[in-house]
C-alpha positions, 0 to 999 in steps of 0.5 A: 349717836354716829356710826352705822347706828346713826345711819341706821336710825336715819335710813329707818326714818327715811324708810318709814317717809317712803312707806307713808308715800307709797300707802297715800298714793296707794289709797289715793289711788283707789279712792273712786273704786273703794267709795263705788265698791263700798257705796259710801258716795255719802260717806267719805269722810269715813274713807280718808279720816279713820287713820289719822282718828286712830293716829291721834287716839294714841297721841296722848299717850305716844310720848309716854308709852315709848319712854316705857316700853322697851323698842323691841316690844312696842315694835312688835305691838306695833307691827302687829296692829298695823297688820291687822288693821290693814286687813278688815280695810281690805276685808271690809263690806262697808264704809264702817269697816274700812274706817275701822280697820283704817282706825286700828293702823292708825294708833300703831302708825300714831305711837310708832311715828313719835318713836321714829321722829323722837329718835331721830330729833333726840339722837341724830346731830343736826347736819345728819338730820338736815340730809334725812329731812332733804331724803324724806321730801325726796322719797315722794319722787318715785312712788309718785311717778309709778305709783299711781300706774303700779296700783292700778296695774295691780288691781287689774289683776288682783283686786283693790282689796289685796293691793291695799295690802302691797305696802306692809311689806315695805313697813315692815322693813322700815320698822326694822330699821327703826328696832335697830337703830334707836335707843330708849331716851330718859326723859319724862313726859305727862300725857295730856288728858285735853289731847284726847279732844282731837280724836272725839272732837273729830269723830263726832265731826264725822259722825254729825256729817252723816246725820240731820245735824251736820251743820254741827261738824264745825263745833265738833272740830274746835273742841279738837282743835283744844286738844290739839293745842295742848300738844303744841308748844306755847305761842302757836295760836297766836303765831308767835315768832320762831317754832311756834309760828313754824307750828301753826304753818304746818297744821295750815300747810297740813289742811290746805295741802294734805286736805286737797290731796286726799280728794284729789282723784274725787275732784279730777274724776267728778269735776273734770270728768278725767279718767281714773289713769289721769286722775291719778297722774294728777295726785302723782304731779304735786308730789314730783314738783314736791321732791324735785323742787325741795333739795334746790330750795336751800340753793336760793338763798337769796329767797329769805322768805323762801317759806312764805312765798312757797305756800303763796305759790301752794295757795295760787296754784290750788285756788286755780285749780277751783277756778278752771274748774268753775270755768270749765277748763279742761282736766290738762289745765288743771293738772298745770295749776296742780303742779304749781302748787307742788312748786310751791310746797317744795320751795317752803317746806324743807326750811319750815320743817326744820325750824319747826323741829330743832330742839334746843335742849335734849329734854325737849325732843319728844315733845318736839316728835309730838308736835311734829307728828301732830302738826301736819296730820291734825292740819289734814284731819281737819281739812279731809273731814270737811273736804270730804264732808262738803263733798259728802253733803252736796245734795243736801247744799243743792249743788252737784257732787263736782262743784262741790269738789271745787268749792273745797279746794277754793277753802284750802287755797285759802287756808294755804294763804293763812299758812304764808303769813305763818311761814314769815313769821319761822325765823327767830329774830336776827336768825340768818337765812343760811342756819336755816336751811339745809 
């Protein structure tokens, strides 16, 4: 594909980055409000997990649904589900009906992503689609640094239920975009039936933390973690050298990372004892070095492993954090750590993505989208699921609600360190720094 086509489908895919940034810090934002307006200090897990259950409830069937259905169609059925999931969350009376109406956007936000990520990877050629994923890393610049101020604003005025609301008209702009510039592809692909895993190996995660069995959730989660490797390319558990190692990184990267974020005004506003304004400078932080940092990454080329010593540096920064937190530093000192670990993911994840994403056949291109789509979200399914479930459980453990917090974020830095080894093992064998990076 070239021409306004091409830059169609391209801005559309960029368009629906931009969107999911200002959604996260949008919910984000909100997080301490919704969890005391809903009463839900037990249930957390509920909060941050329903829409990434729902994406992976469509999973499976993603790839095949958009091989079928005309793009007209599924954009409309699409559009659709989002709305009205987005609606019961802004209606909801409790913790149950938020992660319903979270759930229900989840499998239109799930089917949608594979559409737009198999459109780009299948039609776009490989210097447009180095420039979309530089724009995508970029599109996090600017929400971060208003978005937090911007939704707080807004619910001052009108309510954090109506401003959950504020980024469907943004979605629905993206859509079009992606309506007009993608074309329906020929290939076949099977659905898997082991996939289905995920979203039951997940919700009964969530389900077991709230009960007398919570000890269970970690069981619950490695029968997700089959399904999710039904969805991934041969050789992603055991790391093996080129995309599948790239695979791994990013579900790592997606815990560590994706997975500390969530949680990141609960552990700035109950461990630091910041105020909701500060918590939310601290969730924009690592978003700005982020976007700042990644369109200088393919510049050091003289930093072959450029990955891995980005998700070291993640990992540093991160594990820091945990540690001024046990120490008693102030809010300030942690939010520095934070932004170290911003540094650190924009350094890596440009080149990581794209090894991960490079078709070598054009037969491989959903399978690709699905996997790209999977990798990430699964990595931060699993990591707010426990995160916010260990938050959840911190009577239960004998330690306070803020310790709790920080003895999460050391367990992601960790994660973020196995995700390092994974970044050194992206590149193919003989494969030159320069035809890996933008």
């Amino acid at each position: 594909m070239t021409g306004s086509a091409a830059l169609r489908l391209a801005v559309g895919v960029v368009l629906l980055e931009f969107v999911a940034s200002v959604s996260s810090f949008v919910a984000g934002t909100l997080l301490p409000l919704i969890e005391h307006d809903l009463t839900a200090a037990h249930q957390v897990q509920l909060l941050v997990t329903g829409g990434e259950i729902g994406m992976f409830a469509a999973l499976p069937l993603s790839a095949w649904i958009v091989q079928r259905i005309p793009p007209a169609r599924l954009m409309l059925a699409g559009l659709a589900l989002s709305v009205i999931g987005s609606a019961t969350s802004a209606l909801s009376v409790d913790a149950w009906m938020f992660a319903g109406g979270r759930f229900i956007a989840g499998v239109a936000g799930g089917v949608l992503s594979v559409f737009g990520v198999t459109a780009a990877i299948h039609h776009l050629e490989d210097g447009l689609r180095a420039k979309v994923v530089a724009a995508m890393s970029a599109m996090w610049l600017i929400p971060s640094l208003v978005g937090p101020p911007a939704t707080l604003a807004l619910q001052h005025f009108i309510g954090w239920r109506l401003t959950l609301l504020a980024p469907i008209p943004l979605m629905l702009l993206a859509r079009a975009f992606l309506l007009v510039g993608a074309r329906s592809t020929s290939e076949r692909v099977a659905p898997s039936s082991r996939a289905f895993l995920i979203p039951l190996g997940v919700t009964a995660s969530v389900l077991l933390v709230g009960s007398e069995w919570w000890y269970l959730a970690p069981l619950a989660l490695g029968a997700a973690t089959v399904g999710y490797f039904a969805l991934m390319p041969a050789g992603t558990a055991q790391m093996a050298r080129g995309a599948p190692a790239a695979f791994a990184g990013l579900t790592l990267f997606g815990f560590g990372y994706f997975g500390a974020n969530s949680l990141t005004t609960l552990l700035f506003t109950q461990s630091f004892g910041a105020t909701l304004l500060q918590a939310g400078i601290a969730l924009s932080t690592t978003s700005i070095a982020w976007a700042i940092v990644a369109p200088l990454a393919p510049r050091l080329r003289m930093l072959r492993h450029a990955p891995s010593i980005g998700m070291g540096t993640a990992a540093t920064g991160t594990m820091l954090v945990s540690l001024l937190g046990l120490a008693g530093a102030s809010w300030l000192a942690a939010l520095c750590a934070w932004t170290l670990t911003g540094i650190g993911i924009g350094l890596s994840y440009p080149t990581h993505y794209l090894r991960a994403t490079t078709a070598h056949t054009p037969a491989a291109a959903a399978q690709l989208a699905t996997a790209a789509v999977t990798t990430e979200s699964f990595g931060a399914l699993a990591g707010a699921t426990l995160g916010a479930g260990f938050g959840s459980l911190s009577t239960e453990l004998g330690i306070g609600r803020g310790t709790a917090w920080l003895w999460a974020f050391s367990g992601f830095a960790m994660v973020l360190a196995f995700a390092a080894i994974a970044a050194a093992r992206t590149a193919e064998k003989g494969q030159s720094t320069a035809n890996t990076t933008i």
